[in-house]
Every structure is written in structure tokens, then in C-alpha cells.
N, CA, C and O atoms as a Tinker XYZ file with bonds, in Angstrom:
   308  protein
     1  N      6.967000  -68.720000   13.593000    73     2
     2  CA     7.833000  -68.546000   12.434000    64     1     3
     3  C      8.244000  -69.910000   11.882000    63     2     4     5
     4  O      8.467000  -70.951000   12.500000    81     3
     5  N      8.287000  -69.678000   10.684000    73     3     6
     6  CA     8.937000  -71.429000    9.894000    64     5     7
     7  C     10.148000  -71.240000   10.843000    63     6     8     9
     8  O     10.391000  -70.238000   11.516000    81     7
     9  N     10.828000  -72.337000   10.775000    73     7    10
    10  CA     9.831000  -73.830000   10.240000    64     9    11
    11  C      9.287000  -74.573000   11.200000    63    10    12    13
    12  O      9.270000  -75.804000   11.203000    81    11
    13  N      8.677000  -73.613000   12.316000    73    11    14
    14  CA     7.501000  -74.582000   13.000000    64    13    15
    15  C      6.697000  -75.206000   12.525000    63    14    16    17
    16  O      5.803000  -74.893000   11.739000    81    15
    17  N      7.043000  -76.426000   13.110000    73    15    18
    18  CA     5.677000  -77.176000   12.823000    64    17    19
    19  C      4.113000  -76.656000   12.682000    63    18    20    21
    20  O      3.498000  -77.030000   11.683000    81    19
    21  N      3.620000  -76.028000   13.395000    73    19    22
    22  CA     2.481000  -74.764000   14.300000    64    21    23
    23  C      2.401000  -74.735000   12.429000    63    22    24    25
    24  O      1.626000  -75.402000   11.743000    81    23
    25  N      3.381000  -73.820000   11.966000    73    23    26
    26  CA     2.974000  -73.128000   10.511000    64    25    27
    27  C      2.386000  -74.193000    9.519000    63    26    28    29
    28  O      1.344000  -74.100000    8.871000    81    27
    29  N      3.076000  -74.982000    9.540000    73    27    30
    30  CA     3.327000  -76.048000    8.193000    64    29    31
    31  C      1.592000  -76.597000    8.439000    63    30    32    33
    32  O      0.773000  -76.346000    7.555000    81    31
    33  N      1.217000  -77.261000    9.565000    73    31    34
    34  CA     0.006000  -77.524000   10.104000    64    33    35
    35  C     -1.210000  -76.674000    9.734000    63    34    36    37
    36  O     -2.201000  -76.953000    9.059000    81    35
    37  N     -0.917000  -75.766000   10.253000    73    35    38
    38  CA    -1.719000  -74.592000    9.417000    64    37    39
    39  C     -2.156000  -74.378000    8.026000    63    38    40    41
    40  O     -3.300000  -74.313000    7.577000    81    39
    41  N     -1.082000  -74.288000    7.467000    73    39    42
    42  CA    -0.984000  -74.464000    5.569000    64    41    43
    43  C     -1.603000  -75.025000    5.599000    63    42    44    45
    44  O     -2.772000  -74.648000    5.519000    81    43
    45  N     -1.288000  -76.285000    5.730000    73    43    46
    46  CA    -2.060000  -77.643000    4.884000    64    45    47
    47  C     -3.540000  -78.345000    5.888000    63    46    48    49
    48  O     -4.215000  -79.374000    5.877000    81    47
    49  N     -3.482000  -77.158000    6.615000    73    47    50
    50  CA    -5.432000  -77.259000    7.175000    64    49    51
    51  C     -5.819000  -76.677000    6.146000    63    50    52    53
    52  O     -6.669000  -77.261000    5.474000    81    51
    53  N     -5.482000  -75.770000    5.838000    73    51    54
    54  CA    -6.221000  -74.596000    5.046000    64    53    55
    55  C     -6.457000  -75.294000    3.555000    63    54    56    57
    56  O     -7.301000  -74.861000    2.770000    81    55
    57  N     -5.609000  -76.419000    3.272000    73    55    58
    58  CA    -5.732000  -77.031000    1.998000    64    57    59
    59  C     -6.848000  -77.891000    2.146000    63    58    60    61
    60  O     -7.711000  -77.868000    1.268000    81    59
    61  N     -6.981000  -78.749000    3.252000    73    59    62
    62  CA    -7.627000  -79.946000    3.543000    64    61    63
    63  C     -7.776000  -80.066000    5.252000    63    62    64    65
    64  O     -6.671000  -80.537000    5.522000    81    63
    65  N     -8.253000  -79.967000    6.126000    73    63    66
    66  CA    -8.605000  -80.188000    7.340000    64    65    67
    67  C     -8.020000  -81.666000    7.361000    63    66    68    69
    68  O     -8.385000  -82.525000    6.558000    81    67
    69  N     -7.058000  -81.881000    8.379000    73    67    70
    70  CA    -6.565000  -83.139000    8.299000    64    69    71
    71  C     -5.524000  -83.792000    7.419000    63    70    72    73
    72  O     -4.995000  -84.903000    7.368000    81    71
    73  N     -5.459000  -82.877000    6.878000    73    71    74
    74  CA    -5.066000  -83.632000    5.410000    64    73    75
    75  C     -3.136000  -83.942000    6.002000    63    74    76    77
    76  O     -2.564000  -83.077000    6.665000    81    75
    77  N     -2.405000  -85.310000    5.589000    73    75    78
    78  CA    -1.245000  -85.839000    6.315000    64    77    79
    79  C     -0.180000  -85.484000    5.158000    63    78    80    81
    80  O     -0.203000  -85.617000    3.934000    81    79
    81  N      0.851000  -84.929000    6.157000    73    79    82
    82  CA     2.093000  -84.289000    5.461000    64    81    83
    83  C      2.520000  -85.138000    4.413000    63    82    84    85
    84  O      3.178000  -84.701000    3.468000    81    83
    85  N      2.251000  -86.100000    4.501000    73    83    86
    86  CA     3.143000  -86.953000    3.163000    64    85    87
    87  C      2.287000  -86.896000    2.110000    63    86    88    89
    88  O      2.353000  -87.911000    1.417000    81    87
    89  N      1.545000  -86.122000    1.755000    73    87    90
    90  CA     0.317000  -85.834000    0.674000    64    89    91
    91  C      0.918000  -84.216000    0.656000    63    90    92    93
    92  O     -0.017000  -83.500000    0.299000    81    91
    93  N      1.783000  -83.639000    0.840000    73    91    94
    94  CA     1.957000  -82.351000    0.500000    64    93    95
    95  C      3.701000  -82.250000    0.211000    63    94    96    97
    96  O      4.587000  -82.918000    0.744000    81    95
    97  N      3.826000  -81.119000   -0.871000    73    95    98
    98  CA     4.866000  -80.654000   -0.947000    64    97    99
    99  C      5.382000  -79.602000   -0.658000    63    98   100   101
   100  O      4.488000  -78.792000   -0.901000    81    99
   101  N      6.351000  -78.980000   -0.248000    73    99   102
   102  CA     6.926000  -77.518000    0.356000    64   101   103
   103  C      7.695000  -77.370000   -0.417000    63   102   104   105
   104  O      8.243000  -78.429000   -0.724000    81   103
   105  N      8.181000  -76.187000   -1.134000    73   103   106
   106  CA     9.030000  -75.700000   -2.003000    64   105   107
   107  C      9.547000  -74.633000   -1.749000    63   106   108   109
   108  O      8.760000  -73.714000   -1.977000    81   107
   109  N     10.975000  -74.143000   -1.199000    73   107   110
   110  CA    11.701000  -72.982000   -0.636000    64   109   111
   111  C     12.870000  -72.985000   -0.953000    63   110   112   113
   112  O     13.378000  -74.017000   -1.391000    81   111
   113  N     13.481000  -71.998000   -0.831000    73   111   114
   114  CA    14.832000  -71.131000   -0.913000    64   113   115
   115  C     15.501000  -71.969000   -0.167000    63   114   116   117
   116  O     16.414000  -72.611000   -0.686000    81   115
   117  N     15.180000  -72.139000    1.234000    73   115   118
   118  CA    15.767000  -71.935000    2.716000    64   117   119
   119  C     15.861000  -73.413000    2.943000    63   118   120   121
   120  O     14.941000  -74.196000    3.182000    81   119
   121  N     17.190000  -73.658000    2.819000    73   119   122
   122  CA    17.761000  -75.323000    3.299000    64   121   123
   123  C     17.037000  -76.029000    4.986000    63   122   124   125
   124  O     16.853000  -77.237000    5.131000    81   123
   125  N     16.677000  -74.840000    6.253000    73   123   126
   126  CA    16.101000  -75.133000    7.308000    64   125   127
   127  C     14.634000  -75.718000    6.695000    63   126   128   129
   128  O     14.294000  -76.864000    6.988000    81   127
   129  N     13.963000  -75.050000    6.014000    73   127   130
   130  CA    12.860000  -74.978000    6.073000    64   129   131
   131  C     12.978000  -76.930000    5.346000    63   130   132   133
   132  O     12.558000  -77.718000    6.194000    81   131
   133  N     13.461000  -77.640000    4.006000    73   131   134
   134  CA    13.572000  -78.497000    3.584000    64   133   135
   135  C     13.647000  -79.481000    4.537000    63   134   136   137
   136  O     13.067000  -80.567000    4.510000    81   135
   137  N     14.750000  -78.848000    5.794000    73   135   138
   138  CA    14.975000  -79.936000    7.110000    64   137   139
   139  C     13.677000  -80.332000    7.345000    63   138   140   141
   140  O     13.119000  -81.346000    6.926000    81   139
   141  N     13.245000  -79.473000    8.035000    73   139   142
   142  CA    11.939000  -79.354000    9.124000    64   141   143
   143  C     11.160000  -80.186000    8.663000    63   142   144   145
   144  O     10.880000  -81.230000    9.252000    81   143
   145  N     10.553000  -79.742000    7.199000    73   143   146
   146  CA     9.347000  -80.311000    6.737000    64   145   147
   147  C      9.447000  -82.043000    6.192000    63   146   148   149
   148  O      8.478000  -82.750000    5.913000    81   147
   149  N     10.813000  -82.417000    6.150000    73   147   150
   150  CA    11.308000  -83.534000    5.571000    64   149   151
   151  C     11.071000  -84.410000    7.036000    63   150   152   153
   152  O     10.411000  -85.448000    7.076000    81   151
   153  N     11.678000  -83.844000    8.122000    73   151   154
   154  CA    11.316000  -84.319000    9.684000    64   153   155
   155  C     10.041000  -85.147000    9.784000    63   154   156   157
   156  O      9.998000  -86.313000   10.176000    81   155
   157  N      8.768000  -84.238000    9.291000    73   155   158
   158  CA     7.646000  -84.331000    9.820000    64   157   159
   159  C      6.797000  -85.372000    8.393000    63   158   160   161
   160  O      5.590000  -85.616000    8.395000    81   159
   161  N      7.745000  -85.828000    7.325000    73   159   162
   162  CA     7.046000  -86.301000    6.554000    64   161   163
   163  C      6.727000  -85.727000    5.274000    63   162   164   165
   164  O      6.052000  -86.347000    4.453000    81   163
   165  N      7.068000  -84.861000    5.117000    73   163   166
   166  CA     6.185000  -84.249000    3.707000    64   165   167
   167  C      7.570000  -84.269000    2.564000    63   166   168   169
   168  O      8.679000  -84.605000    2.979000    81   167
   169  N      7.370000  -83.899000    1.204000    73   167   170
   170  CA     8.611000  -84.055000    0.429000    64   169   171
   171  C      8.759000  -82.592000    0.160000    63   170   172   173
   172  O      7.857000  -81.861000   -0.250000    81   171
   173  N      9.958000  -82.246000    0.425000    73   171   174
   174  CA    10.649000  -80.612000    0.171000    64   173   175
   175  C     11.318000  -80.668000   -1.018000    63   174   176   177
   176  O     11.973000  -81.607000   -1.471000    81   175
   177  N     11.054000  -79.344000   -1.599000    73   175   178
   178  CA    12.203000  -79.022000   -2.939000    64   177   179
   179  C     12.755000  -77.897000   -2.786000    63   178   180   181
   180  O     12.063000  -76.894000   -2.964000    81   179
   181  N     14.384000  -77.740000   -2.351000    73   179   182
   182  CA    15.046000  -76.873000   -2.274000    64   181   183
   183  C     15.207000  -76.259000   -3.741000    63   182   184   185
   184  O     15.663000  -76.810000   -4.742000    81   183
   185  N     14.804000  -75.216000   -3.619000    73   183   186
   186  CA    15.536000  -74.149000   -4.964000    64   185   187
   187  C     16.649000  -73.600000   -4.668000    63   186   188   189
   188  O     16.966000  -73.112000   -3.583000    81   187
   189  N     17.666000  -73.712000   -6.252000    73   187   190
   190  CA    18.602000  -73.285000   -5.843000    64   189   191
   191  C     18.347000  -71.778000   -6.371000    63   190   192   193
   192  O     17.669000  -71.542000   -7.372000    81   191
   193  N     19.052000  -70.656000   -5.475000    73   191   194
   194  CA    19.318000  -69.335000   -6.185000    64   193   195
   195  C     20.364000  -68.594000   -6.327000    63   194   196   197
   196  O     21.280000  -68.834000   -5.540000    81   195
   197  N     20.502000  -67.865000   -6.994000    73   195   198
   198  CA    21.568000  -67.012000   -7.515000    64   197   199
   199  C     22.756000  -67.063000   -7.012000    63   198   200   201
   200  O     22.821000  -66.218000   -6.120000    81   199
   201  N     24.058000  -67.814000   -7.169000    73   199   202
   202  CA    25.181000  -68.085000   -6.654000    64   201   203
   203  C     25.625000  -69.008000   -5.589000    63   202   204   205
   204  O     26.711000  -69.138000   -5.023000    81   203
   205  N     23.906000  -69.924000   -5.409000    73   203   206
   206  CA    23.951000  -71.032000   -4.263000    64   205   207
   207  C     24.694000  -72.401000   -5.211000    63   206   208   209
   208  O     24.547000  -72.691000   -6.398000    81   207
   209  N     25.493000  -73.034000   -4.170000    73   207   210
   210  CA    25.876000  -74.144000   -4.595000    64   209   211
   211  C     25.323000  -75.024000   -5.032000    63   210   212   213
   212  O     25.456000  -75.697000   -6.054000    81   211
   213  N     24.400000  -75.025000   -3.889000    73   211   214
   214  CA    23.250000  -76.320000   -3.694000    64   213   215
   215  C     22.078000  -75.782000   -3.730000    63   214   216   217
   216  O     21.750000  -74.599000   -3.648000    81   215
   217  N     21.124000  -77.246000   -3.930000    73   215   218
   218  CA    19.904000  -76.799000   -4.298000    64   217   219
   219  C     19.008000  -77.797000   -5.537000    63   218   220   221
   220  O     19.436000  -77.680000   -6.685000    81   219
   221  N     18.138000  -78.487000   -5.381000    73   219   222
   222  CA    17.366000  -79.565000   -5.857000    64   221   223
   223  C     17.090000  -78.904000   -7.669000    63   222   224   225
   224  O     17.535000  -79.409000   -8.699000    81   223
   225  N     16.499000  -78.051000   -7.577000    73   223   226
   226  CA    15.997000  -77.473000   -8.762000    64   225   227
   227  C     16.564000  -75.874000   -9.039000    63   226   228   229
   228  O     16.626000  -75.022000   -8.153000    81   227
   229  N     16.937000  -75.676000  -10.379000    73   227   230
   230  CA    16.680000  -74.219000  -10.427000    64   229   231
   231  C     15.580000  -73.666000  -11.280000    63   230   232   233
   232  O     15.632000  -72.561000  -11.818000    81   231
   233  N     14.674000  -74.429000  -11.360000    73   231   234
   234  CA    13.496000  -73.518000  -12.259000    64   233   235
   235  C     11.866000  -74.343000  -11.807000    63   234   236   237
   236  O     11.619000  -74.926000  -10.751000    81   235
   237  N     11.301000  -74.218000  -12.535000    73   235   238
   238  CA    10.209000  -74.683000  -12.263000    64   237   239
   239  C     10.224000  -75.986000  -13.208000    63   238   240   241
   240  O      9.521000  -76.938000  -12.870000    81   239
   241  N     11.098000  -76.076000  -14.530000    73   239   242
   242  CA    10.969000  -77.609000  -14.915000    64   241   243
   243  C     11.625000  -77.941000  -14.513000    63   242   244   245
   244  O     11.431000  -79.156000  -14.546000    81   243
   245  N     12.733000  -77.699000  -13.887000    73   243   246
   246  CA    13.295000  -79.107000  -13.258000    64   245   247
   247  C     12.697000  -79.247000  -11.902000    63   246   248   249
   248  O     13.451000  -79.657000  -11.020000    81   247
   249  N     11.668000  -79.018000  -11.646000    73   247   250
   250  CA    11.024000  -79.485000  -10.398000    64   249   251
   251  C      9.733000  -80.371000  -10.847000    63   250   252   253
   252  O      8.743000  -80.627000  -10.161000    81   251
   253  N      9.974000  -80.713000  -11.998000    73   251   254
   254  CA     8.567000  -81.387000  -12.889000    64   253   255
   255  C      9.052000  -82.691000  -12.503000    63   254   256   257
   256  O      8.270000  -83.074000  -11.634000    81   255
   257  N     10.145000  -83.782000  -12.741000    73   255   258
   258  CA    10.423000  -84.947000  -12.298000    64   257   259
   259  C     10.458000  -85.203000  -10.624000    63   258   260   261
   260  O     10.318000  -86.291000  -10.066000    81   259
   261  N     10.609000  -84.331000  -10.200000    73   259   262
   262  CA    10.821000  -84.466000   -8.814000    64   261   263
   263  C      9.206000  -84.623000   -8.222000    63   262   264   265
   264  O      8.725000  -85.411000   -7.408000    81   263
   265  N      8.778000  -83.827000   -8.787000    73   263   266
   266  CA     6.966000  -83.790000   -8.259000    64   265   267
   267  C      6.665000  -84.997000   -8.971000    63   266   268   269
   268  O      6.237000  -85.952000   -8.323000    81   267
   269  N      6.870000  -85.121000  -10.543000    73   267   270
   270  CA     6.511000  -86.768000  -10.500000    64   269   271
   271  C      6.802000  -88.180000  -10.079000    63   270   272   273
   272  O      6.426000  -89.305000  -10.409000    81   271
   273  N      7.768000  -87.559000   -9.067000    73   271   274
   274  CA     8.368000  -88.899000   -8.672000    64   273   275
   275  C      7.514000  -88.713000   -7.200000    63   274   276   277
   276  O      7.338000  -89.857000   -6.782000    81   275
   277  N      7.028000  -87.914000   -6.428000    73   275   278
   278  CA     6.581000  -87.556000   -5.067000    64   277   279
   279  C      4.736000  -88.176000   -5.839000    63   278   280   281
   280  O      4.036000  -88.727000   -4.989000    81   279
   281  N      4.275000  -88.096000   -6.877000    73   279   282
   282  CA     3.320000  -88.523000   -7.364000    64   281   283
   283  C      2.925000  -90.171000   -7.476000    63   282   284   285
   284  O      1.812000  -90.692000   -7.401000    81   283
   285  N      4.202000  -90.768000   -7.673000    73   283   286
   286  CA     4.214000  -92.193000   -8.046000    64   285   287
   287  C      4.455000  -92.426000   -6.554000    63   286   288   289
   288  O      3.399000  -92.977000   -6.241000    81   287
   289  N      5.250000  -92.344000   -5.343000    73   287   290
   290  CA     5.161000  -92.559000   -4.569000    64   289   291
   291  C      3.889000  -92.691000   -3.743000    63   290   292   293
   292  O      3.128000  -91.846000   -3.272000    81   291
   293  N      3.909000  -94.598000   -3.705000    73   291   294
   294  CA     2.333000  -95.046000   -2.781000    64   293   295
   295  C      1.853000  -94.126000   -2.013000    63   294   296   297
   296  O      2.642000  -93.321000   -1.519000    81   295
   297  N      0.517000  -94.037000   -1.749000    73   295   298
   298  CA    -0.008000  -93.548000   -0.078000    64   297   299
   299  C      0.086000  -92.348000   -0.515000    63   298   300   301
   300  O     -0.505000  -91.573000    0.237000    81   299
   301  N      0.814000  -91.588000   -1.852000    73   299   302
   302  CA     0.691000  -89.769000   -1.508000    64   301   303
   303  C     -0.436000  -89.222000   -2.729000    63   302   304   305
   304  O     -0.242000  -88.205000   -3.394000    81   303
   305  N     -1.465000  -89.988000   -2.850000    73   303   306
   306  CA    -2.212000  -89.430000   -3.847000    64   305   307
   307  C     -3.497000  -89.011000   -3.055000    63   306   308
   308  O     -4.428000  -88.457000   -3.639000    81   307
């Protein structure tokens, strides 16, 4: 179950065999899951939803600067 590592590993075989967490992004609801994957390297975008305080983005454009900023960041292309 997320946010094992086991899972996240998995995913991103299935994208690329090998392919290193800091070349991928995770995008969830769930503030654990942002932990985890932030742990191991990769860049998370918490969504916020319906009556949450917190939370990185609430839509899909405002997750457009955030991915372009995870884009300009060396080493993740």
C-alpha cells in the first residue's frame, strides 16, 4: 500500500525500467503520500480539496508553474 516505497518503484518501472525518482512527479490528495515520495527524491504536488486548508495546487493550472519549475530543475530532464 502507498506510500511504500515497493509501489512508487513499481510505477515508475513501468514508465522507464530504472528510470531515478528525481525525473518523476507524484501528484495526490494525501499529504503522507507527498512525505514519502519527497523522502525518496522525486517532486510531489499536493492537491488541495474541498474544504482542505492546505495544499500546493487546486486545479490543474496552478500545477503548470510548479511542473515548470520541477522542469528547469538540473539533472530532471
Amino acid at each position: 500500500m502507498k506510500p511504500d516505497e515497493k509501489i512508487f518503484r513499481t510505477a515508475i518501472d513501468k514508465i522507464q525500467k530504472g528510470l531515478s525518482y528525481q525525473k518523476a512527479i507524484f501528484i495526490t490528495e494525501e499529504k503522507q503520500h507527498t512525505t514519502a515520495v519527497r523522502k525518496l527524491g522525486m517532486m510531489a504536488i499536493k492537491l488541495k480539496v474541498a474544504e482542505e486548508e492546505n495544499g500546493e495546487a487546486n486545479s490543474l493550472l496552478e500545477m503548470i508553474p510548479l511542473i515548470q519549475l520541477f522542469v528547469l530543475i538540473p539533472g530532471s530532464q
